[in-house]
Backbone as CSV, one residue per row, in Angstrom:
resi,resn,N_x,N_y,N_z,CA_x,CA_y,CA_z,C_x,C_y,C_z
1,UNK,110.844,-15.257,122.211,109.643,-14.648,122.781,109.935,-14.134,124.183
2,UNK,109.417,-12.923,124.432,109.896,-12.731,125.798,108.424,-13.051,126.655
3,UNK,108.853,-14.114,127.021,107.689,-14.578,127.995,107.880,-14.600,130.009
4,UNK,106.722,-14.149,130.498,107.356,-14.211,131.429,106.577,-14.832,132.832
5,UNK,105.536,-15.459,132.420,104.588,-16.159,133.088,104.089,-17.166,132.046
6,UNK,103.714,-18.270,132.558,103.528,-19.663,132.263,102.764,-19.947,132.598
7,UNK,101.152,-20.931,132.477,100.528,-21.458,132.778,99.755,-22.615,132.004
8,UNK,100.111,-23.619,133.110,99.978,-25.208,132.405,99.258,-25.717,133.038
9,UNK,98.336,-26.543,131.966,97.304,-27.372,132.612,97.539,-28.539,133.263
10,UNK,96.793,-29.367,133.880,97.198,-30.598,134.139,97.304,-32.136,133.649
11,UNK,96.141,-32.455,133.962,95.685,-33.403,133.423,95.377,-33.547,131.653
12,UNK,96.262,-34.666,131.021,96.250,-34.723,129.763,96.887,-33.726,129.324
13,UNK,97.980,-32.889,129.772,98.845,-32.064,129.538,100.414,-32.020,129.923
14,UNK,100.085,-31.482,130.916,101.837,-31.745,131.696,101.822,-32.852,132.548
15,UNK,100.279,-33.896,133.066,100.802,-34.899,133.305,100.345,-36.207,132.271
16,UNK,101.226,-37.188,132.466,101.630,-37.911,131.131,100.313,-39.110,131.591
17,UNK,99.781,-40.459,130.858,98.767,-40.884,130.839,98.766,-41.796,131.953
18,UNK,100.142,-42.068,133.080,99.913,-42.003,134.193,100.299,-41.510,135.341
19,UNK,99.557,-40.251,134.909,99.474,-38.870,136.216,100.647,-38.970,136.735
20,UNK,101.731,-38.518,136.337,102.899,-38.440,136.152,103.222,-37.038,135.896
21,UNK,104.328,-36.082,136.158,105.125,-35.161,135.236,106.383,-35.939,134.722
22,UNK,106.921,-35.619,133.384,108.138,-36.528,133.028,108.849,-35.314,133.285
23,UNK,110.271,-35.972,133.400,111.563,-35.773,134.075,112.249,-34.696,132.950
24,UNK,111.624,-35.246,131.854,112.117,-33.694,130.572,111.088,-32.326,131.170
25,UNK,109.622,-32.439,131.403,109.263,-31.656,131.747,109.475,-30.797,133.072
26,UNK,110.014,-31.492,133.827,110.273,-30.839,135.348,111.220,-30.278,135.241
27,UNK,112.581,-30.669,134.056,114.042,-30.183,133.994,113.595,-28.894,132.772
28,UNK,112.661,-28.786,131.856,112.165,-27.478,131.196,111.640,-26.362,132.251
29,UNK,111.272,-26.793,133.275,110.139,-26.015,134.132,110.895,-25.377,134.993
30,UNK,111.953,-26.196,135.121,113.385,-25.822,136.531,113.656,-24.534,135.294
31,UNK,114.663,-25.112,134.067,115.230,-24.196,133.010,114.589,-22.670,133.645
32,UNK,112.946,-22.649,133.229,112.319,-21.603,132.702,112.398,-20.738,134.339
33,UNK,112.667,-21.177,135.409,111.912,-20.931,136.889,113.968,-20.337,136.988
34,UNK,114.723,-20.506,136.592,115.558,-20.388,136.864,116.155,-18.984,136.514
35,UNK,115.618,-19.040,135.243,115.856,-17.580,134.198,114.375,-16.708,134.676
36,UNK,113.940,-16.952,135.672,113.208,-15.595,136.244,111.592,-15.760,135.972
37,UNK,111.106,-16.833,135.063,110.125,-17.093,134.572,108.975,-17.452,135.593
38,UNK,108.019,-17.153,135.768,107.300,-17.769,136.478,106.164,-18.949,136.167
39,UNK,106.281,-19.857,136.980,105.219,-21.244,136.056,104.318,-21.225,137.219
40,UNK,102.715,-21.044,136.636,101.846,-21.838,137.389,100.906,-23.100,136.860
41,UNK,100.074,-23.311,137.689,98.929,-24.615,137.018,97.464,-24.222,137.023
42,UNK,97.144,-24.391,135.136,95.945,-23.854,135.657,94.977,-24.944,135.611
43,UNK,94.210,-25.542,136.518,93.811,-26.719,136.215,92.152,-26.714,136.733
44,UNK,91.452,-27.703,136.418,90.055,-27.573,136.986,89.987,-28.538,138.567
45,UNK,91.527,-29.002,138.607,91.093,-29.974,139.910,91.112,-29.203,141.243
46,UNK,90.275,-29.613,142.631,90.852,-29.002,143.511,92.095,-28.519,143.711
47,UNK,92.026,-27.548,145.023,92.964,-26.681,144.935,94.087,-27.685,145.856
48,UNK,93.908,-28.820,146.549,94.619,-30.080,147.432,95.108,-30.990,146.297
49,UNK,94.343,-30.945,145.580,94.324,-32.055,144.102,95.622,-31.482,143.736
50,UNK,95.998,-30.517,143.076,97.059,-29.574,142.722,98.242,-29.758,143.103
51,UNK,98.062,-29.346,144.566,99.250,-29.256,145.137,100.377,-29.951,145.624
52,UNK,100.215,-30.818,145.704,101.308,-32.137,145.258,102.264,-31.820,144.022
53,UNK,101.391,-31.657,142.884,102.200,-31.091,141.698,103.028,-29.839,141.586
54,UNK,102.366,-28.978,142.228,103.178,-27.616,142.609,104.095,-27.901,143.613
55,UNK,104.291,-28.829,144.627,105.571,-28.453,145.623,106.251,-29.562,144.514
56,UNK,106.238,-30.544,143.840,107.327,-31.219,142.669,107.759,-30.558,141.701
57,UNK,107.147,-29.482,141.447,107.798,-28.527,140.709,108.264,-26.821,141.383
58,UNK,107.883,-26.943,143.038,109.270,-26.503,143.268,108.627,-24.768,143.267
59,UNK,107.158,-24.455,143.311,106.645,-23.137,142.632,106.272,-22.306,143.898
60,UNK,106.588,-20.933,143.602,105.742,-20.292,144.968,104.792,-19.410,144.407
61,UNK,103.727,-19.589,143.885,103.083,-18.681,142.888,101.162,-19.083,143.347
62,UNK,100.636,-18.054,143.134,98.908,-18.781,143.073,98.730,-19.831,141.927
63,UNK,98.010,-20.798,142.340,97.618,-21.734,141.460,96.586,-21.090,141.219
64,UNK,95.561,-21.465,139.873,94.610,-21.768,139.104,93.650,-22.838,139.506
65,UNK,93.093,-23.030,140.552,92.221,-24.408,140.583,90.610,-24.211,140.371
66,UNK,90.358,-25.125,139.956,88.421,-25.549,140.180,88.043,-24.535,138.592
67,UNK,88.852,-24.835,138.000,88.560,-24.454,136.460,88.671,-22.647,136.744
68,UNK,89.465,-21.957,137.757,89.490,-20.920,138.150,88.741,-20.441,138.861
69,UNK,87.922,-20.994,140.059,87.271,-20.494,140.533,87.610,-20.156,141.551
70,UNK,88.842,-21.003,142.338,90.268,-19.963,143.235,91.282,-20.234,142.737
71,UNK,91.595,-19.046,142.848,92.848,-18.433,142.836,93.755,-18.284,143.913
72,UNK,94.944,-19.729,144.007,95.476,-19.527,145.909,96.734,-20.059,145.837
73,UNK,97.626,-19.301,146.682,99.352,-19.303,146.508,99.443,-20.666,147.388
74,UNK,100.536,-21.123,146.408,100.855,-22.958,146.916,101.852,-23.085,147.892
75,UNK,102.225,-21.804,148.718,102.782,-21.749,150.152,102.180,-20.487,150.874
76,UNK,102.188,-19.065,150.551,101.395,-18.744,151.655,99.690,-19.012,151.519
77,UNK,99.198,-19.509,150.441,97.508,-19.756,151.012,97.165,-18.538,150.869
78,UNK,98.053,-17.407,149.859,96.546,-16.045,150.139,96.457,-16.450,149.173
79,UNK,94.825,-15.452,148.892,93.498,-15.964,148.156,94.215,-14.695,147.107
80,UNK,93.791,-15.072,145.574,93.930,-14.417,145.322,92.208,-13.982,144.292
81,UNK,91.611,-15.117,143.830,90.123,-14.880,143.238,89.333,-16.076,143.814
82,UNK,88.127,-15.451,144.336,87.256,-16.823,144.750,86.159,-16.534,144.518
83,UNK,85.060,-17.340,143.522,83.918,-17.025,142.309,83.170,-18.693,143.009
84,UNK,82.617,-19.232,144.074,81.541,-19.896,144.151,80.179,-19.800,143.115
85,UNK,79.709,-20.722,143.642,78.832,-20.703,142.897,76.978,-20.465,143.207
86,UNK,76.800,-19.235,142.657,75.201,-19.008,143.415,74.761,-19.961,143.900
87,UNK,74.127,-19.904,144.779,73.189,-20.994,145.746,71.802,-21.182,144.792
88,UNK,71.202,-20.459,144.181,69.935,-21.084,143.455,70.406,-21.628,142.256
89,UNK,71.190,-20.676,141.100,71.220,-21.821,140.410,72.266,-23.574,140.414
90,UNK,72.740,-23.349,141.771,73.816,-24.413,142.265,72.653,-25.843,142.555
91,UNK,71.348,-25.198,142.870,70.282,-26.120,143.737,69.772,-26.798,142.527
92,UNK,69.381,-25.745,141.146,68.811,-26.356,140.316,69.487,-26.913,139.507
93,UNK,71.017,-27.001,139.281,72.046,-27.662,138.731,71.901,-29.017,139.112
94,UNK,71.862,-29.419,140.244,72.105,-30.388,141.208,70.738,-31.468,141.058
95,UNK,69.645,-30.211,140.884,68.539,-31.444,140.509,68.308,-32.130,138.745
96,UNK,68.727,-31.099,138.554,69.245,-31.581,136.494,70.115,-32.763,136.237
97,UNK,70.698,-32.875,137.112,71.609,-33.900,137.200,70.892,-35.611,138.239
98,UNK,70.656,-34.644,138.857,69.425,-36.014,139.003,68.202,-36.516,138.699
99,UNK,67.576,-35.862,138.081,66.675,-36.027,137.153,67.505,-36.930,135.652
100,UNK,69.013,-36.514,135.111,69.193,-37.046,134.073,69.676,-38.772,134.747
101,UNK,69.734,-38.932,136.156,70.254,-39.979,136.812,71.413,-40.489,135.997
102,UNK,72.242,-39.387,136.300,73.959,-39.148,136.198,74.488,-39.198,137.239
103,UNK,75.690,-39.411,137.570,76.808,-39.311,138.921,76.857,-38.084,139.080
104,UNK,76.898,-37.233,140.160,77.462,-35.365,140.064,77.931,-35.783,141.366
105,UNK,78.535,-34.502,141.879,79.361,-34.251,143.184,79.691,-32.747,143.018
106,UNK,80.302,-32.672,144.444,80.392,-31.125,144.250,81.646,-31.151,145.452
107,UNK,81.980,-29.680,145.341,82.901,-29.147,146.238,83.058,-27.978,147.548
108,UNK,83.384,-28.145,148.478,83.061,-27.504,149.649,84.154,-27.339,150.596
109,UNK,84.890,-25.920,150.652,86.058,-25.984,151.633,86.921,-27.078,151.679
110,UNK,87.427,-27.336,150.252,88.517,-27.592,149.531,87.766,-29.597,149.640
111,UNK,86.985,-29.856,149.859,86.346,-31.166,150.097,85.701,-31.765,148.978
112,UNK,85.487,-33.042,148.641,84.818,-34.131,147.387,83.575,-34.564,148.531
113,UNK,82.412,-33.637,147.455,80.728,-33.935,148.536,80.530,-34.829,147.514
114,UNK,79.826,-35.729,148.188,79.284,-37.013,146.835,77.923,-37.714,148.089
115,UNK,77.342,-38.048,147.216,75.658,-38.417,148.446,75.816,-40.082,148.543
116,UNK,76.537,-40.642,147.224,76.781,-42.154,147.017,78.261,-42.496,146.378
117,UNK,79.217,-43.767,146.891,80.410,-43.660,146.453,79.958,-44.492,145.289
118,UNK,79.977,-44.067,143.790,79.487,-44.932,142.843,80.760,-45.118,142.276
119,UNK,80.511,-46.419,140.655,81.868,-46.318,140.186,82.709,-45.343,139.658
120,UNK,81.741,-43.985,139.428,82.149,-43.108,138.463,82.868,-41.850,139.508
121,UNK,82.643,-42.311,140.793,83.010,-41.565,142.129,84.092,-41.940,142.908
122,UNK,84.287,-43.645,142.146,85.612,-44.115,142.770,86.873,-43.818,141.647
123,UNK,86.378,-43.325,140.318,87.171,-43.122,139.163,87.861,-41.905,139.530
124,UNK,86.814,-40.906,139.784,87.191,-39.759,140.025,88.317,-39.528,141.222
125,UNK,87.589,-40.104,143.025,88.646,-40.709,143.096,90.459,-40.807,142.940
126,UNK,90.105,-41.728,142.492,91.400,-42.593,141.890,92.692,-41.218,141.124
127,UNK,91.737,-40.290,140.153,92.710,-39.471,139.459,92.828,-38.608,140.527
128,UNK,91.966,-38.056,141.390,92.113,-36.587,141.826,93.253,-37.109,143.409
129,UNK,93.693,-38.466,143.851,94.045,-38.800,145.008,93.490,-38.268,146.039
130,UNK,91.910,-37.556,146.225,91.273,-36.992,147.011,90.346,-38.100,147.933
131,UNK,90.169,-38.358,148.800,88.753,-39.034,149.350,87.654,-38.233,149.176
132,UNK,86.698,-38.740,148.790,85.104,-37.821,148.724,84.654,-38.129,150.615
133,UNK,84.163,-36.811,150.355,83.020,-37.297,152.038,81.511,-37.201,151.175
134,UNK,81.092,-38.213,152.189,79.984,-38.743,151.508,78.747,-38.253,152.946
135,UNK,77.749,-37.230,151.851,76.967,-36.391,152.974,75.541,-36.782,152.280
136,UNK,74.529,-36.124,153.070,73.168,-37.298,152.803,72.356,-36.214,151.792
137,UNK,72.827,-35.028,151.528,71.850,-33.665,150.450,72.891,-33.096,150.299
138,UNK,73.140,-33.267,149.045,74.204,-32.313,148.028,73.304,-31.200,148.086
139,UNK,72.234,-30.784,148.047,71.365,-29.825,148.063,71.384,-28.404,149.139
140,UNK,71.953,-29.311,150.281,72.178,-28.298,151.053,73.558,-27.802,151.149
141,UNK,74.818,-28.052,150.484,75.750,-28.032,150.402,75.732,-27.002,149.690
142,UNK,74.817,-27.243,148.365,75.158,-26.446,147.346,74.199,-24.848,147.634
143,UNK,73.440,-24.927,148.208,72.312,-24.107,149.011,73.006,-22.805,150.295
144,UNK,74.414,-23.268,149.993,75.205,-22.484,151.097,75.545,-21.176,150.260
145,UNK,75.994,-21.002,149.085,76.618,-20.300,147.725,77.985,-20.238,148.253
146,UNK,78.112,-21.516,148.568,79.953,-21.312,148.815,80.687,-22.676,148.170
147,UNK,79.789,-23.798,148.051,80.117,-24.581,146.175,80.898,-24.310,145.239
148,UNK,82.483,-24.937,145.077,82.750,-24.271,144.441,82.400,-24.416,142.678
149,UNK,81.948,-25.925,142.578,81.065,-25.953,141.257,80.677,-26.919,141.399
150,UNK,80.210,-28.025,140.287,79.308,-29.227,140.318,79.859,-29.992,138.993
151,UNK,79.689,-31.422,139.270,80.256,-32.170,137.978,79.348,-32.874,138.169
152,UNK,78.925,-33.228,137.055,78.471,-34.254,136.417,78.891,-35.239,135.171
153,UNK,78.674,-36.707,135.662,79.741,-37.478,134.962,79.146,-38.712,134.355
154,UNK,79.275,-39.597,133.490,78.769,-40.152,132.297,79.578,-40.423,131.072
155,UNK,79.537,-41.847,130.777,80.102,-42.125,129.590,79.182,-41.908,128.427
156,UNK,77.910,-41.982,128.857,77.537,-41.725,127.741,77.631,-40.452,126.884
157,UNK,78.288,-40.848,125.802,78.586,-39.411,125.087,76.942,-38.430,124.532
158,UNK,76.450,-39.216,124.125,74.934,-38.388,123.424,74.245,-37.747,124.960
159,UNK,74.321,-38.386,126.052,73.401,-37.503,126.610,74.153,-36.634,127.420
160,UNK,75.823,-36.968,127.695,76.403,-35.422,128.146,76.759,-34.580,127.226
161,UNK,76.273,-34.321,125.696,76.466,-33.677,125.181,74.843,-32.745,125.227
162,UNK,73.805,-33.728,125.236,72.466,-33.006,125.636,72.099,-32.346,126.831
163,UNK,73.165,-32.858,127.872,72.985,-32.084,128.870,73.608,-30.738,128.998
164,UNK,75.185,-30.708,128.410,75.868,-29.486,128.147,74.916,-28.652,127.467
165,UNK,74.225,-28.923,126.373,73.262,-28.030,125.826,72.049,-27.820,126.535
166,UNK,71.655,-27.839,127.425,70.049,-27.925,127.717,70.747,-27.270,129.210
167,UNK,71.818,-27.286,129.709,72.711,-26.260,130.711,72.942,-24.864,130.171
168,UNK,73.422,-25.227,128.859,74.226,-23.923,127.754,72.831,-22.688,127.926
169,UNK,71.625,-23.660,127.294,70.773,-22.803,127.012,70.089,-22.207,127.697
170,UNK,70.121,-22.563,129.407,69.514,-22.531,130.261,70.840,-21.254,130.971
171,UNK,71.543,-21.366,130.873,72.274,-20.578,132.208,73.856,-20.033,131.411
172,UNK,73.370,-20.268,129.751,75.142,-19.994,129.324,75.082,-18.490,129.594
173,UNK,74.598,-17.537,129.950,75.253,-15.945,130.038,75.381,-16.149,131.563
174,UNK,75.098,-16.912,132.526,74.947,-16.911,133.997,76.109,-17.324,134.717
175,UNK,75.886,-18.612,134.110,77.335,-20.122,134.409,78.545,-20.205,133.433
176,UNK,79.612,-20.676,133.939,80.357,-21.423,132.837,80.036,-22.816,132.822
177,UNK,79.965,-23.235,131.603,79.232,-24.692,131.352,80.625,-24.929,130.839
178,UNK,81.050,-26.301,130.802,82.347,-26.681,130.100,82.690,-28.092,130.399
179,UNK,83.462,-28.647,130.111,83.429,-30.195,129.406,85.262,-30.104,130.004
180,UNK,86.121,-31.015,130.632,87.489,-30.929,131.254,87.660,-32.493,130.269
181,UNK,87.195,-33.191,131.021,87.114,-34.534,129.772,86.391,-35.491,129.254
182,UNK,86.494,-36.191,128.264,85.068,-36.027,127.555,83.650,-36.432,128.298
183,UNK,83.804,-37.089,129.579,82.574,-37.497,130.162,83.139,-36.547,131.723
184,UNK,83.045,-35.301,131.985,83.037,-34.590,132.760,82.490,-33.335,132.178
185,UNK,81.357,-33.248,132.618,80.403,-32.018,132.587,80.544,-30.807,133.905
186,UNK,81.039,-29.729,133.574,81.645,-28.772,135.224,80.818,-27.847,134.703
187,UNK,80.493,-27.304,136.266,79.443,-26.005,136.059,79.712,-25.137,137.381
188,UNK,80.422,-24.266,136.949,80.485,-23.249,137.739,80.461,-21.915,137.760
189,UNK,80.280,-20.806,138.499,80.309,-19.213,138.739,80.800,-18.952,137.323
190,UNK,80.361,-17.589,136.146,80.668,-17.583,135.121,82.067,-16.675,135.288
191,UNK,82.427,-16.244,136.272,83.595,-15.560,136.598,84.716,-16.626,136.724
192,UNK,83.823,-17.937,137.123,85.151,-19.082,137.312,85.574,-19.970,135.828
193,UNK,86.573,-19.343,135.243,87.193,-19.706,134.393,88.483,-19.133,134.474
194,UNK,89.603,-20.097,133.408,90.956,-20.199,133.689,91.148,-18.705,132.853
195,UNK,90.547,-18.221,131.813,91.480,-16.886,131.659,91.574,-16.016,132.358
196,UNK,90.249,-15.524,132.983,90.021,-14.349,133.950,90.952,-14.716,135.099
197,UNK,90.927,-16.099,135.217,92.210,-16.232,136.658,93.769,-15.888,136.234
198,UNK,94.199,-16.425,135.019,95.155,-16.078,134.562,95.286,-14.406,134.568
199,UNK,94.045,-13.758,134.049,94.467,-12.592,133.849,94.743,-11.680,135.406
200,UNK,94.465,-12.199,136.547,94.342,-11.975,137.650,96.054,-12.235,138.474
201,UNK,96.138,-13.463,138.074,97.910,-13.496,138.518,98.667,-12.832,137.684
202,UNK,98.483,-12.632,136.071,99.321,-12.160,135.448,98.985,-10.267,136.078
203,UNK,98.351,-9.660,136.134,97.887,-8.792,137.164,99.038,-8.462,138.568
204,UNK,98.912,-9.311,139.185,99.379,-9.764,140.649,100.973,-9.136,140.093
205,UNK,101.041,-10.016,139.239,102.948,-10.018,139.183,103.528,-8.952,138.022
206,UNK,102.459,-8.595,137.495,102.462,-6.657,136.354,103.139,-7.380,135.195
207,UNK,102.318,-8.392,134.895,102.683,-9.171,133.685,101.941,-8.880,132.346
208,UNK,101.838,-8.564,131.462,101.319,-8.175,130.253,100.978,-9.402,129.160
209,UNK,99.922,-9.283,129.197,98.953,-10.291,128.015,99.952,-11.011,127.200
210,UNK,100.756,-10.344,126.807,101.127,-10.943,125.554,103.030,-10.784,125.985
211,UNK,103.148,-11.107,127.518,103.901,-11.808,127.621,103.557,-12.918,128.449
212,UNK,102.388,-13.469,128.302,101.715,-15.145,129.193,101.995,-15.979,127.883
213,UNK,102.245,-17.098,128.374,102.103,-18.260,127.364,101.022,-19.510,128.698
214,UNK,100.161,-19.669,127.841,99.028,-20.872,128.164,99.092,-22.277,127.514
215,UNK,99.150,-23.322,128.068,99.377,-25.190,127.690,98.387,-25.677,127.911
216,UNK,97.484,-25.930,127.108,96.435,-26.769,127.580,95.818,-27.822,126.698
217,UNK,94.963,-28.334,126.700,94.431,-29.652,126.113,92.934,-29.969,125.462
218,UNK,92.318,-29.144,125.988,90.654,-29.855,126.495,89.798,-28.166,126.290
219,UNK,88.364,-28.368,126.230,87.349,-27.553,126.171,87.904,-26.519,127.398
220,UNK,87.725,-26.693,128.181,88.152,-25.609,129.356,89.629,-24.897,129.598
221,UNK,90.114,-25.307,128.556,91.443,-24.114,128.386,91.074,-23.241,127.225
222,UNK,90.117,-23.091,126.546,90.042,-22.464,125.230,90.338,-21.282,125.360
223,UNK,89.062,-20.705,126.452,90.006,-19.557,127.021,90.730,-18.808,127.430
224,UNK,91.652,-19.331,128.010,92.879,-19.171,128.483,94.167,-19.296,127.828
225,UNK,93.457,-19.970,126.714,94.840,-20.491,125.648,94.900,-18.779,124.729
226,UNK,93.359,-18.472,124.160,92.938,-17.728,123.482,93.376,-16.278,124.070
227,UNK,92.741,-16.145,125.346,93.322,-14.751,126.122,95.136,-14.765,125.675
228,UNK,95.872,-15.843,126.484,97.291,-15.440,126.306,98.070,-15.346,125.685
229,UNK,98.641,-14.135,125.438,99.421,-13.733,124.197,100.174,-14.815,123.487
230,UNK,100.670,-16.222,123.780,100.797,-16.916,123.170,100.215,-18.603,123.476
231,UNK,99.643,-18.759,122.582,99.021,-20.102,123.064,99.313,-21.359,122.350
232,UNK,99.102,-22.562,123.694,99.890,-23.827,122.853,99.250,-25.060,123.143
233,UNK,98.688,-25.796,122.029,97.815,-26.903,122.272,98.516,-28.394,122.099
234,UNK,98.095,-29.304,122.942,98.757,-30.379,123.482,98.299,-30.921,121.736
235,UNK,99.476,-32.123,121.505,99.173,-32.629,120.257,98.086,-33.805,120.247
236,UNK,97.536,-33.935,121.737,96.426,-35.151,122.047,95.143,-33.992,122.121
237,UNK,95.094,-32.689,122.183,94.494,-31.660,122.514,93.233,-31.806,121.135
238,UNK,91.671,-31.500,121.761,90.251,-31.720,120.889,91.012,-30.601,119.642
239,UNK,90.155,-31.138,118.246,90.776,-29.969,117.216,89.965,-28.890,117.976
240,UNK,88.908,-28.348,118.476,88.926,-26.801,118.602,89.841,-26.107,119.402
241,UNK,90.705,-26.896,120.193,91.714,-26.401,121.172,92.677,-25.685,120.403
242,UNK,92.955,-27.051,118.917,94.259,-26.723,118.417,93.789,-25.608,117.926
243,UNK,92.726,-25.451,116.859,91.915,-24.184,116.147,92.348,-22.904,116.429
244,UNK,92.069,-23.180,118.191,92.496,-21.465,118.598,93.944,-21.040,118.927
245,UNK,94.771,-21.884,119.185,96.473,-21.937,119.676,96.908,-21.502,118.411
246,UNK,98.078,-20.722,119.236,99.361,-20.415,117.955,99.848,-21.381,117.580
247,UNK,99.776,-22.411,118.597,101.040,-23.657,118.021,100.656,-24.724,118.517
248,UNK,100.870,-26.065,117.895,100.749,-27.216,118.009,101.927,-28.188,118.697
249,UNK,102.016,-28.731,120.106,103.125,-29.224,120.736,103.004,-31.248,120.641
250,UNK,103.798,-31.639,121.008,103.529,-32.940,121.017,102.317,-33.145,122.295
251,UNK,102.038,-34.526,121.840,101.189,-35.088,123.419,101.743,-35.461,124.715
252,UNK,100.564,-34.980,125.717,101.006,-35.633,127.172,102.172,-36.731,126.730
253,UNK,102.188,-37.854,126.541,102.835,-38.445,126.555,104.076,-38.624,125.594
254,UNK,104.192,-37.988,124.817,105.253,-37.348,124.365,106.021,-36.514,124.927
255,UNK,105.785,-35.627,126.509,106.500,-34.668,126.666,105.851,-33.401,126.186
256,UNK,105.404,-32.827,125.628,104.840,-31.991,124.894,104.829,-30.561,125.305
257,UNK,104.740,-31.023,126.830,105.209,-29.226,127.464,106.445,-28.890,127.583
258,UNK,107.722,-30.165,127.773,108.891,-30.035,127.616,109.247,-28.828,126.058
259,UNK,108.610,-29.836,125.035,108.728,-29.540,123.529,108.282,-28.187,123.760
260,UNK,107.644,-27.466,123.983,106.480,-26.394,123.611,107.679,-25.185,124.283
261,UNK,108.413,-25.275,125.763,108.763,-24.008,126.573,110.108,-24.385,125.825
262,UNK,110.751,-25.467,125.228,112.390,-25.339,124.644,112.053,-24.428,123.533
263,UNK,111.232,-25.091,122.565,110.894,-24.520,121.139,110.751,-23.044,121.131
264,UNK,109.645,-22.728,122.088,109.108,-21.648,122.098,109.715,-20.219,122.955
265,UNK,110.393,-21.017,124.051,110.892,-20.055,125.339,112.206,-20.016,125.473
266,UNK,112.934,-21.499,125.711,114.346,-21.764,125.900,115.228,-21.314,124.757
């Protein structure tokens, strides 16, 4: 395949089940970066969250962060897409979520806004290695239209699936509504999604559709898997992920992105 841009997700993808990259995958990623290839990450975590992972793999390219809602190079810092999120419907997001008296938080000049550090805030936390600042009205945060989206979080499966719908129906031509893992509900700018960002670096570097290959796992790569000319779903990846991919790779913890760029690229 002549591929010539790369983009891999993170979490439950290229990193293994503890937030890890394995040592097969970093030595595939070197391979591919070596022969001219370019690898980025397209991921929903902050754009600080990220970057740790991008200088271990060594990349000078725009990342993909906040489910695409920037687009920003992991050494010089130019911008390359930035899709906030309206200030009204950011306000009424924010009260939906408290009304369902769910955990949410939000994001602000690369920052974790949270009003209370709960357990589901120290979880979050824990994966993203971020500290939250803890401010007294998410309301006015989000009231700025410079938010870059909103989560809302919950184990309970029945009512974040009622909330995704009762969001969907309310704001799906407006927002992107989307699900990263299974009790993370993200809502942001409908421009902020990972294909349109992909299609934006692949753009940048005069890369052609259907020479991108996309790795991903979860509800919020569908698109991105689907846009790029070749697409590849983690073998831990929801069946609609696999549904839409050309190909089926092993799991995070199998290596699976290793498997996917030898098979497919090397």
């Amino acid at each position: 395949m002549s591929i010539k841009l790369v983009a891999i997700d993170l979490d439950d993808t290229l990193l293994d089940s503890g937030l890890k990259i394995a040592d097969n995958c970093l030595q595939a990623i070197a391979q591919l970066q070596q022969k001219g290839i370019l690898v980025t990450l397209a991921t929903g975590r902050m754009y600080p969250s990220a970057l740790p992972y991008a200088r271990q793999l060594k990349v000078d390219v725009p990342l993909i962060t906040y489910q695409g809602a920037l687009v920003k190079n992991s050494l010089s810092e130019e911008i390359l897409y930035f899709h906030p999120l309206p200030s009204q419907p950011a306000t009424e997001v924010i009260n939906f979520f408290r009304q369902a008296g769910v955990h949410y938080h939000s994001y602000l000049e690369d920052q974790i806004c949270m009003e209370s550090l709960t357990p589901e805030g120290r979880y979050y936390e824990s994966i993203s290695g971020i500290k939250p600042v803890l401010v007294d009205d998410l309301l006015s945060i989000c009231s700025s239209g410079k938010a870059m989206k909103i989560m809302g979080v919950t184990r309970n499966e029945e009512l974040l699936l009622s909330m995704e719908q009762q969001l969907k129906d309310r704001y799906g031509v407006s927002l992107n509504i989307t699900r990263s893992k299974p009790f993370f509900l993200e809502v942001m700018a409908r421009e902020a999604n990972k294909a349109d960002a992909l299609r934006v670096v692949a753009a940048h570097y005069q890369v052609e559709r259907h020479e991108v290959m996309a790795i991903g796992d979860s509800y919020n790569d569908i698109e991105m898997i689907e846009w790029a000319g070749v697409g590849v779903a983690m073998g831990n990846a929801w069946e609609a992920v696999k549904e839409v991919a050309d190909f089926v790779t092993c799991s995070n913890d199998e290596e699976g992105v290793a498997e996917a760029l030898r098979k497919y690229i090397l």
